[in-house]
C-alpha positions in Angstrom: 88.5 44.8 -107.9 85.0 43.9 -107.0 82.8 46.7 -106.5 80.5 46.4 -103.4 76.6 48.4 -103.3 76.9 50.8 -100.7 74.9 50.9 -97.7 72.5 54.1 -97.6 70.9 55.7 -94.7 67.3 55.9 -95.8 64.5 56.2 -93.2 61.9 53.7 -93.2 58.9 54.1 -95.4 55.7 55.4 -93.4 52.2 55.2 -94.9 49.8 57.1 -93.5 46.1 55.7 -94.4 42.5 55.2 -93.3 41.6 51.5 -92.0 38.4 50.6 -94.0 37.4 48.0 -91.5 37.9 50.3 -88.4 37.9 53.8 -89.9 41.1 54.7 -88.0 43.6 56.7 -89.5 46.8 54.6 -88.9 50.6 55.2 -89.8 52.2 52.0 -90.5 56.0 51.9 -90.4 57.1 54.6 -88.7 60.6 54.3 -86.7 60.5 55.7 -83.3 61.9 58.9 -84.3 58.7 58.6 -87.3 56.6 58.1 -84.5 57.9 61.3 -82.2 57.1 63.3 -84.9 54.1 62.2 -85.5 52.7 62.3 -81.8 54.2 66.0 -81.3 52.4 67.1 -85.1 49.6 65.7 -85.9 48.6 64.5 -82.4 49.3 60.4 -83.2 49.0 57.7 -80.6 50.8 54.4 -79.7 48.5 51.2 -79.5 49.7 48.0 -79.0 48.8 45.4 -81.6 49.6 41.9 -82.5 52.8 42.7 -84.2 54.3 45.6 -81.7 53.2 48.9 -81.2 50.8 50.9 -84.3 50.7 54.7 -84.6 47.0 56.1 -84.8 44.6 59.0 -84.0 42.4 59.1 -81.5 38.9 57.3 -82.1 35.6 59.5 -83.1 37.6 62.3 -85.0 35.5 64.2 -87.1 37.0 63.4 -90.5 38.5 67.2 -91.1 40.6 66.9 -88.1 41.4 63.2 -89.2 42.4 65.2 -92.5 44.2 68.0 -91.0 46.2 66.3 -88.3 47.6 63.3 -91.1 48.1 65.9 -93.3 50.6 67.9 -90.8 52.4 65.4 -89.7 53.1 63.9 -93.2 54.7 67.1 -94.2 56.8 66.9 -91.0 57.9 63.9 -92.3 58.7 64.9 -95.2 60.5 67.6 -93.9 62.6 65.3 -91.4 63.7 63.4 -94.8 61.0 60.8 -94.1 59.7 58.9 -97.4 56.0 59.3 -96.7 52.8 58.2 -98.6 49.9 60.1 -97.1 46.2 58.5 -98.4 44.7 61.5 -101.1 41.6 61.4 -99.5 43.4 62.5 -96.2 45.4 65.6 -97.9 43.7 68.7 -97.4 46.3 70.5 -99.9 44.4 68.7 -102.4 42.3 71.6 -104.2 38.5 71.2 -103.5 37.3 69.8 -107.1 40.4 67.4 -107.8 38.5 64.6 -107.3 35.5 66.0 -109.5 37.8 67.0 -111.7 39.5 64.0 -112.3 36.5 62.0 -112.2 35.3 64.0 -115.2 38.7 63.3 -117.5 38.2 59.5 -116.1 34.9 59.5 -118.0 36.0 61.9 -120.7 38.8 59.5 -121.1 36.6 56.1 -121.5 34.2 58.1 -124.3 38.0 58.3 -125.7 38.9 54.7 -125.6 35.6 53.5 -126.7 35.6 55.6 -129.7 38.8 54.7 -131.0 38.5 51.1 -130.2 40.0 48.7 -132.9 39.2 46.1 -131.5 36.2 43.8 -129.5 38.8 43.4 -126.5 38.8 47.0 -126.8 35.3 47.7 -126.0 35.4 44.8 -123.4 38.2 46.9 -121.9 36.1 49.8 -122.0 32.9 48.4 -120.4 34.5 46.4 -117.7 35.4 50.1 -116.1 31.8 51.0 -116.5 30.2 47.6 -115.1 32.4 45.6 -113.4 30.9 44.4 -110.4 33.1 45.7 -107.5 34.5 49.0 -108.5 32.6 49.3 -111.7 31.4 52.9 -112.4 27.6 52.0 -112.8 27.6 49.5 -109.3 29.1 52.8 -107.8 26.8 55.3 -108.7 24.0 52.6 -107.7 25.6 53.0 -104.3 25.8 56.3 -104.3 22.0 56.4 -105.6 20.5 53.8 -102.1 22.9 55.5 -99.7 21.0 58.8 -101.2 17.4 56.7 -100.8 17.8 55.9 -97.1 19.2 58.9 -96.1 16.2 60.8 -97.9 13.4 57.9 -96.7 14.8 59.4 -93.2 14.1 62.8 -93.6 10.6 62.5 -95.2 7.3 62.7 -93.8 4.5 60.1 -93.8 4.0 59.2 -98.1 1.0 61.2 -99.1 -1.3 59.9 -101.8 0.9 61.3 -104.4 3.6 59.3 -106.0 6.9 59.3 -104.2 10.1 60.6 -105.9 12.0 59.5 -103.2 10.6 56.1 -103.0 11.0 55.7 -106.9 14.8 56.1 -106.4 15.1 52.4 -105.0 13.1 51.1 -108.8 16.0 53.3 -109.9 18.7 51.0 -108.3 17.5 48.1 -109.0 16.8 49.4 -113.1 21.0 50.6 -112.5 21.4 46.9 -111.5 20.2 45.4 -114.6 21.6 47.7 -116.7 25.0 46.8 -115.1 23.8 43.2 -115.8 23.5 43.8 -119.2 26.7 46.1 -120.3 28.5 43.0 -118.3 26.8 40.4 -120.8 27.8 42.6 -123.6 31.2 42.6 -121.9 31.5 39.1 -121.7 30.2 38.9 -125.7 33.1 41.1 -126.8 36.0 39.6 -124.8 35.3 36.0 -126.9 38.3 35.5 -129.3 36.6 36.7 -132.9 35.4 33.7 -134.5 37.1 34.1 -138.4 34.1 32.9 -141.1 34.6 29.4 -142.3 36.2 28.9 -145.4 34.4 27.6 -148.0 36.2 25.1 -150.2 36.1 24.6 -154.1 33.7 22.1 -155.6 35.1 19.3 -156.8 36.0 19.3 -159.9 33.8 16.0 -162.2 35.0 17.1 -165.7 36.6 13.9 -166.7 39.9 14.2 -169.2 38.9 13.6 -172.7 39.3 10.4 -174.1 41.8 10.0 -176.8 39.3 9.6 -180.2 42.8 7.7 -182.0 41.7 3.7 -181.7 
């Protein structure tokens, strides 16, 4: 007798996550009952879009109530049997240095890799993490390092005759540029397949047999 999969009653998945284009905090697959929750918890919206109705917070919500509303109603979710994936950087049960904290065995864990590398690929591995141009460790902290420049260059006074720490951060970018630049090349120099030394072959050999002495 064939055996047939059952049918299960599972709810429909429901992520709930920050739009990077528009900065909303969106749910995206609820189910009507999902969504009831969700408006009665954590204070969600209906919003027609081009595909039906979306579930959001309201606009211009400082981003701890963004945090604290998406973080109550995931858990009431999740305690209506919803399966729910709520964006980390929206949980506010998160502890305060996580992030830091992972950051730092992140790192800890790339000194790791590099120092037990076998292998060139190895290293390549290794320094893509640190340089590579998108999410690359080094292009990040450059971000991190104008965002910082312009928000100082703001607060600051008219530049006195004195050299300017703050204006010396934007050199600073641009030397973190080129030093992205370079680990990159060196990147690109380790990934090549490793060339194996040519083999040198045996000189020919010009000793002639001996000739037979007997006439």
């Amino acid at each position: 007798m064939k055996q047939t999969e059952p049918d299960f009653w599972v709810l429909e998945y429901v992520t709930i996550t920050k739009d990077p284009r528009t900065d909303l905090v969106v749910a995206i697959g609820a189910t009507d009952k999902a969504a009831d929750i969700l408006q009665r918890t954590g204070g969600f919206l209906s919003a027609p879009g081009t595909r039906g109705d979306y579930h959001r917070l309201p606009h211009g919500l400082p981003i701890e109530q963004q945090r604290r509303k998406a973080t109550a109603g995931s858990h009431a979710l999740l305690a209506a049997g919803h399966s729910v994936h709520l964006d980390p950087t929206l949980n506010m049960l998160v502890a305060p240095d996580g992030e830091r904290e992972a950051a730092l065995r992140y790192l800890a864990g790339l000194a790791e890799r590099a120092a037990a590398a076998t292998t060139s690929s190895e290293v390549a591995e290794v320094l893509t993490e640190v340089a590579a141009p998108v999410h690359g460790l080094l292009p990040l902290a450059r971000e991190v390092v104008v965002r910082a420049w312009i928000a100082a260059s703001d607060f600051q006074g008219a530049p006195t005759g004195e050299p300017d720490p703050i204006a010396r951060l934007g050199s600073t970018a641009t030397s973190m540029s080129e030093a992205a630049r370079a680990i990159l090349h060196a990147r690109n120099h380790a990934a090549r397949p490793a060339q194996r030394p040519a083999t040198t072959s045996p000189p020919p050999n010009h000793a002639q047999p001996a000739k037979s002495r007997r006439r």
